[in-house]
C-alpha positions in Angstrom: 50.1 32.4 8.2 50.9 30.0 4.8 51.5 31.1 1.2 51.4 27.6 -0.4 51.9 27.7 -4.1 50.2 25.6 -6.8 51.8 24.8 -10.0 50.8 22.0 -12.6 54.2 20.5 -13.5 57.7 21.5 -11.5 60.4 20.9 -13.2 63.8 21.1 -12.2 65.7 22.6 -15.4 63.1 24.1 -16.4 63.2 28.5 -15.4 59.6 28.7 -14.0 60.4 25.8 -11.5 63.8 27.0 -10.3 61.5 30.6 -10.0 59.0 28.6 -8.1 61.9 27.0 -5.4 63.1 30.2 -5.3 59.9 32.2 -4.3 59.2 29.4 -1.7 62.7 30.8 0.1 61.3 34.8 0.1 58.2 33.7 1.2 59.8 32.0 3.9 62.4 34.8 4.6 59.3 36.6 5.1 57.8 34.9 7.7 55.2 32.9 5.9 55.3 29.2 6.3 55.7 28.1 2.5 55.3 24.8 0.2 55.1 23.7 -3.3 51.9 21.9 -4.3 52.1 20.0 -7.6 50.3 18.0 -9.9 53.4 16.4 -11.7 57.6 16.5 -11.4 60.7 15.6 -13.0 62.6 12.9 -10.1 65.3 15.8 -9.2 62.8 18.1 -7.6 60.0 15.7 -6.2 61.2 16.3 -2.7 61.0 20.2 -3.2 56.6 20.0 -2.9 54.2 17.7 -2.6 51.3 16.5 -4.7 48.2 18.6 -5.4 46.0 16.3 -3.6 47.5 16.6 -0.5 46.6 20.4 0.1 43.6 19.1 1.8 40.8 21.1 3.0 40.8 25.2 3.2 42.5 27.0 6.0 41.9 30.2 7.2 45.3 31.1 7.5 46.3 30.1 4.0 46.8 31.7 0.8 47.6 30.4 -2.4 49.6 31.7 -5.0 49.2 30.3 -8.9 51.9 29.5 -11.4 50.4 30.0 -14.4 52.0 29.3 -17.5 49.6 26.4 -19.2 46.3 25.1 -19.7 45.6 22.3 -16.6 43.2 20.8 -14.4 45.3 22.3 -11.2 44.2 25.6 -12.3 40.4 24.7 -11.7 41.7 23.2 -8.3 43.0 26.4 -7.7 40.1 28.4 -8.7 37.5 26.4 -6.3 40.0 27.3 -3.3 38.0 29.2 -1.2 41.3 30.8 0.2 42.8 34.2 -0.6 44.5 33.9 -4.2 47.3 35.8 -5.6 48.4 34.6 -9.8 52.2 34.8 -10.8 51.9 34.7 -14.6 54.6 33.7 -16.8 52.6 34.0 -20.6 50.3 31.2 -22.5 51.4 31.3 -26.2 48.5 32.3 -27.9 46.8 29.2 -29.4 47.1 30.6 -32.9 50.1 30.3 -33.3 50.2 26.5 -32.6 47.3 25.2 -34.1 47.7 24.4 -36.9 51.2 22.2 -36.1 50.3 21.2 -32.4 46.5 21.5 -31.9 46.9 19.4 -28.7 49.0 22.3 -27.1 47.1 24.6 -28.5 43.9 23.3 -26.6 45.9 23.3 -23.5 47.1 26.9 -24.2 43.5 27.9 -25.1 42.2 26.5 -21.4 45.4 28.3 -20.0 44.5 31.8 -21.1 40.5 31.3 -20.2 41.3 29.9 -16.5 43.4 33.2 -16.4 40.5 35.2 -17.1 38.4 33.4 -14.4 41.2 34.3 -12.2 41.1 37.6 -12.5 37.6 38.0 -10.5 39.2 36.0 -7.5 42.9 37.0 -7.0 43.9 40.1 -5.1 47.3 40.3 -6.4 48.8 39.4 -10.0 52.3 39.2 -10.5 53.6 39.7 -14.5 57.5 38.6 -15.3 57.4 41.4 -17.7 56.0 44.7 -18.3 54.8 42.9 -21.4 52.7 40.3 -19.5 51.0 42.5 -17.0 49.6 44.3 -19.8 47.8 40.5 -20.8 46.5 40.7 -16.9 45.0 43.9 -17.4 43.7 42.6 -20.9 42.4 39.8 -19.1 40.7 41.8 -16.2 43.0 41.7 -13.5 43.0 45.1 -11.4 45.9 44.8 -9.3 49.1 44.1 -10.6 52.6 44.4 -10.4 56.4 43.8 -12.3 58.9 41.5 -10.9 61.2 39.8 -13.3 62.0 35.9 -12.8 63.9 35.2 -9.7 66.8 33.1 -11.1 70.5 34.7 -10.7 71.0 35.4 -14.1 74.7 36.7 -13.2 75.7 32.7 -11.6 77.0 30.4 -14.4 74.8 27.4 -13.6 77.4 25.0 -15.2 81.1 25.1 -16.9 81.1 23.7 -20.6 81.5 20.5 -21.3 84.6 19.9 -22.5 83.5 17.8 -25.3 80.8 19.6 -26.7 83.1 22.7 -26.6 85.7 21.2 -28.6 83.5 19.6 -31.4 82.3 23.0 -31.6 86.0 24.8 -31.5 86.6 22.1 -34.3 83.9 23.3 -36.3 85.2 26.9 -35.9 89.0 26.4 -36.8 87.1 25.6 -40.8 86.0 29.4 -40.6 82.7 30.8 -40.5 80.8 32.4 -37.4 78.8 30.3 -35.0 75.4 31.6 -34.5 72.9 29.8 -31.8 69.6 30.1 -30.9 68.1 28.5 -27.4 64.4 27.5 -27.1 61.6 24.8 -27.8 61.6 23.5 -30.8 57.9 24.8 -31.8 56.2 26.8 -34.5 56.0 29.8 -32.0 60.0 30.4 -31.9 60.0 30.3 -35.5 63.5 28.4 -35.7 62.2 28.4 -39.6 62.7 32.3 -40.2 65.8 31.1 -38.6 66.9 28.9 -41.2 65.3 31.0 -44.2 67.5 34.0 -42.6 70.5 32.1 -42.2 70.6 30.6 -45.8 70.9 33.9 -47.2 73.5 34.9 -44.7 75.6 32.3 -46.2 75.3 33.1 -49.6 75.7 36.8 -49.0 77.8 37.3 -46.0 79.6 34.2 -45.0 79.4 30.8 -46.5 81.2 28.7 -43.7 78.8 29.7 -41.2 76.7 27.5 -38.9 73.3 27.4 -37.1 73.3 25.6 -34.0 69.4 25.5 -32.3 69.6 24.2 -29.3 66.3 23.0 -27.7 64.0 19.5 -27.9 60.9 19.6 -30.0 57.1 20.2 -28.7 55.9 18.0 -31.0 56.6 16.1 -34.5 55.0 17.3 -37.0 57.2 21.0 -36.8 60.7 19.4 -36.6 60.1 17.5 -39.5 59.0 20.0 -41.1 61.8 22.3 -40.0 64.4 19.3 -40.9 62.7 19.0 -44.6 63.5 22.5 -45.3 67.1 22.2 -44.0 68.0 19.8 -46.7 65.9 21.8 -49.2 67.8 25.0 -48.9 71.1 22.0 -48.7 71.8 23.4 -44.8 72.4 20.2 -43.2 75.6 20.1 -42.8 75.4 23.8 -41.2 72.2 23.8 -39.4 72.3 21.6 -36.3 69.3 20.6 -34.3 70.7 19.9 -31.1 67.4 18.4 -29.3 67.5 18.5 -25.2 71.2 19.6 -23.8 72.9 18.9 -20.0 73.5 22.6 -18.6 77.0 22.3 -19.1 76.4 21.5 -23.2 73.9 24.7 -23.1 77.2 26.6 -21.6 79.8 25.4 -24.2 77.2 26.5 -27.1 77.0 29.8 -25.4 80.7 30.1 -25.1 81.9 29.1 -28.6 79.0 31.8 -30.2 79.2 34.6 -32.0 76.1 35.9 -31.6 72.5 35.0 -30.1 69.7 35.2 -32.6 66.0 35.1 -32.5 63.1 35.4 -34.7 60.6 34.1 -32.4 57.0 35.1 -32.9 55.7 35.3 -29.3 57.9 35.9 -25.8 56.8 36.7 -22.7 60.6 37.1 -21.3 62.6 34.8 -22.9 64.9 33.4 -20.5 67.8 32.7 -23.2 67.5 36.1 -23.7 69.4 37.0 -20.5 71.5 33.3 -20.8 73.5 35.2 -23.6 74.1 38.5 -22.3 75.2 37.2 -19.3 77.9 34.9 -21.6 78.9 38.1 -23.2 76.8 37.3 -26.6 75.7 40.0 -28.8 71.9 39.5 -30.3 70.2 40.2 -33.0 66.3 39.9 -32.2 62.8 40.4 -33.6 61.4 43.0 -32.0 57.9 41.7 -31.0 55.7 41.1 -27.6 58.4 41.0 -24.8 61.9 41.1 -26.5 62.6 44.5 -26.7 61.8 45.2 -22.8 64.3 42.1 -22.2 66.7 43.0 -24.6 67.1 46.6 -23.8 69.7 48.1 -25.7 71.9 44.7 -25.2 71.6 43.6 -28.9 70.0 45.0 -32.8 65.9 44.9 -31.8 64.7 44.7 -35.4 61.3 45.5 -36.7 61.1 42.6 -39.3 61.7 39.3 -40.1 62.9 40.0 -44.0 65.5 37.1 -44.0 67.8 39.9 -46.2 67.0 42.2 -43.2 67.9 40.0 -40.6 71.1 38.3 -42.7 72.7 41.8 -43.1 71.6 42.7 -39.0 73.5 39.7 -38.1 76.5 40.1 -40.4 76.9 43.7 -38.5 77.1 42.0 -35.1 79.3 39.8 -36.5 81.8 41.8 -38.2 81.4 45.5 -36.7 83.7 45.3 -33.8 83.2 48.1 -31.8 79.6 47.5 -31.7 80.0 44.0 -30.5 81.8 45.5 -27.5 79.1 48.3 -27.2 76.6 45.7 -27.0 78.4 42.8 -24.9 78.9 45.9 -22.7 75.1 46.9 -22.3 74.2 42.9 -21.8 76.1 42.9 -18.7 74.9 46.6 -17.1 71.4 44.7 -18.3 71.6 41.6 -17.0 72.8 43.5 -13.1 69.7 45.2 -13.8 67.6 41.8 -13.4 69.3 41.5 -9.9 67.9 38.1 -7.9 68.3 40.5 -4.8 66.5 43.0 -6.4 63.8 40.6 -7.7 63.6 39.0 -4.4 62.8 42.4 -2.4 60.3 43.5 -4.6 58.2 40.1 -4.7 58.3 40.0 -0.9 57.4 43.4 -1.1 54.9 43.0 -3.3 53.0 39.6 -1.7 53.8 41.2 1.8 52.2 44.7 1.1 48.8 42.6 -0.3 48.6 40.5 2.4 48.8 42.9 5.6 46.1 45.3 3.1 43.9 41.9 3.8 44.2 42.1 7.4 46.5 39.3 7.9 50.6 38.8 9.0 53.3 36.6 8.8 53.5 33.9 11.4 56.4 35.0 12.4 
């Protein structure tokens, strides 16, 4: 019995392809004989799968489980599969929000979220990262679903700092002023520009040393320079660094020099960086919108609006307010045990197991 899974690009820094290596294991744990099928791959993780063309023809003892995350050709692969089909969705930003910057990643994003709702009709099981995103199954006419948050070992430090970056950035902080960061894609969605509208008035009001450090590359062209223009409008550039792509170990010196994690993004459907900066003892100061709060829990100041004077003095609190910084570095740790690899792990075996004997079939072994 074979649970291969399908995905359209693995990555190997990337969260959904470290989740994808990592289901492969509890499938195999399982008993299931398990491989990664994929359409494209960064050189550190080709030898983890194999191309898409090579799943050759059907197999009655096969299923096939579907990373979805983007608009792609694999997904129509996937969908004329005659075998048993089970979806593990991980959001599609809704087009709307990147149309008018990125209208080629909109399209794809478009396709993404219509080849989800074909595969609602065919797949027997649905597996959301979020409470958030299984209510977009059900929205998109998926029957039976389930919860099980990203199986990456949140609790692990995945690299020490690099020594370099962290004392540029110690450097920085021995002139005064707080370091605040932000960790994402570089894209209209994440809204680094609230950011920097946010963060202009934060110096003016609240601290006028203070810098901005969002780490990330770009989806496109046309946002960054237009998020770089208004940096030198609002005269930000020597506070506001765009880092573009960062080794792990850069990543873990910005997260260690920080004083707090903020985020104004428009649309999350976990937010991985989330859980990077409770688990480096970060306080955050979010936008409460689509999946934050859920990941967030009670770990940082969930706010209801992106008022940049709102979200200045919410930010100045985490900053300056002590004892809250403790009471909230304390909740990001009980949170981020909560997201437990072990725990994730049993419950997606569970989960694929349980849909899978109700089909009349077993593990090989």
């Amino acid at each position: 019995m074979r649970i291969d899974q399908v995905i359209p690009s693995l990555v190997g820094r990337d969260a959904i392809g470290l989740h994808t290596i990592e289901v492969r294991a509890v499938l195999r744990s399982a008993g299931f004989d398990s491989d990664i099928y994929y359409s494209t791959c960064t050189p550190d993780v080709a030898h983890e799968g194999y191309p898409v063309a090579d799943l050759g023809s059907d197999s009655r003892d096969r299923w096939l489980l579907y990373q979805s995350s983007i608009g792609s050709p694999v997904a129509d692969i996937f969908l004329d599969r005659p075998e048993p089909k089970i979806v593990n969705y991980h959001n599609i930003t809704p087009a709307s929000l990147l149309a008018p910057w990125e209208p080629d990643v909109a399209f794809e994003v478009d396709l993404g979220r219509r080849q989800l709702a074909r595969m609602a009709t065919s797949s027997r099981l649905a597996v959301a990262d979020s409470t958030f995103n299984e209510g977009e199954l059900l929205a998109a006419g998926f029957t039976t679903t389930t919860v099980v948050p990203l199986l990456i070992d949140f609790s692990a430090r995945s690299a020490d700092p690099d020594e370099a970056t962290a004392e540029r950035l110690r450097r920085a902080r021995r002139r005064g002023g707080a370091d605040l960061v932000f960790v994402g894609k570089v894209s209209p969605h994440k809204a680094q520009h609230d950011l920097v509208k946010a963060f202009a008035l934060y110096r003016r009001v609240y601290d006028p040393r203070a810098r901005l450090h969002l780490v990330g590359s770009p989806l496109g062209e046309r946002y960054i320079a237009a998020l770089r223009r208004a940096i030198e409008e609002l005269d930000l550039a020597d506070a506001v660094e765009i880092t573009g792509s960062v080794t792990s170990g850069e990543l873990a010196a910005y997260y260690s020099v920080a004083d707090a994690f903020v985020c104004a993004s428009d649309h999350e459907g976990f937010c991985v960086p989330l859980v990077e900066a409770m688990a480096s003892n970060l306080p955050i100061v979010a936008y409460g919108v689509a999946a934050v709060p859920e990941t967030v829990g009670r770990a940082g100041l969930v706010i209801p609006t992106k008022d940049p004077l709102y979200l200045a003095a919410a930010i100045d609190r985490v900053v300056t307010d002590d004892p809250l910084r403790d009471a909230l570095t304390k909740a990001g740790r009980k949170r981020v045990a909560e997201l437990s690899i072990e725990t994730s792990r049993r419950r997606f075996r569970d989960a694929v197991r349980a849909t899978v004997e109700a089909a009349g079939h077993q593990p090989s072994r």
